[in-house]
C-alpha positions in Angstrom: 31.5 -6.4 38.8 32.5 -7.2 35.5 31.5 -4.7 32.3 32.8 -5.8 28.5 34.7 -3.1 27.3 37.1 -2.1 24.4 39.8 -0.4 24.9 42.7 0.8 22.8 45.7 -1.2 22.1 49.0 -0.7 20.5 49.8 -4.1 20.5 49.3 -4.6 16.7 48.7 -2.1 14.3 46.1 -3.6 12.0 44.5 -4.0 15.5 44.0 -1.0 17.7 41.7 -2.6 19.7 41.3 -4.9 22.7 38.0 -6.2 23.5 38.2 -7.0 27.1 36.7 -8.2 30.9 37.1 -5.7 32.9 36.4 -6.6 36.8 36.2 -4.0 39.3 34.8 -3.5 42.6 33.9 -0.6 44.4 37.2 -0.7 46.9 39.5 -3.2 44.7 42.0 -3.2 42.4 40.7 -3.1 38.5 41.7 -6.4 36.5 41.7 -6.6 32.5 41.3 -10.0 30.9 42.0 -9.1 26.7 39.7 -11.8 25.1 41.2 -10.5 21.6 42.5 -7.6 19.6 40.2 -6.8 16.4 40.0 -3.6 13.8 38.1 -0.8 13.7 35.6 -1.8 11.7 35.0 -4.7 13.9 35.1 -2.8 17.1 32.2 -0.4 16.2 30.1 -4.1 15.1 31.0 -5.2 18.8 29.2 -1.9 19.4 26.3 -1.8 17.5 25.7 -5.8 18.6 25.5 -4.2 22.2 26.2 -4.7 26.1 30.2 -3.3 25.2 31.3 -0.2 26.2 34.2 2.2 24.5 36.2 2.3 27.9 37.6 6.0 27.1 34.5 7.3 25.6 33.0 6.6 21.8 36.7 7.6 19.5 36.4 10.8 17.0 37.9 9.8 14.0 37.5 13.8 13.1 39.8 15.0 15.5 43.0 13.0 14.5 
């Protein structure tokens, strides 16, 4: 199976953000593709647009 997800990255700062392919299986190892790294404001666009997932759950900016 393969979902589109985003993820959080600390690969660059103005970037915390991977949008990735994530394949998985029910039995099989998990594999992450990163298609790119974007901001914040881009990542919640990606959202809105649809069929992408936050992979740890929708962030609250509240809490930091």
């Amino acid at each position: 199976m393969v979902d589109l997800v985003l993820r959080p990255s600390n690969f660059a700062k103005d970037r915390p953000w991977a949008l990735q392919l994530r394949y998985h299986d029910c039995c099989g190892p998990t594999e992450y593709i990163t298609l790119c790294r974007v901001d914040d404001c881009t990542a919640r666009e990606i959202i809105k647009a649809g069929s992408t997932n936050w992979l740890f759950g929708d962030p609250d900016k509240d809490s930091e």
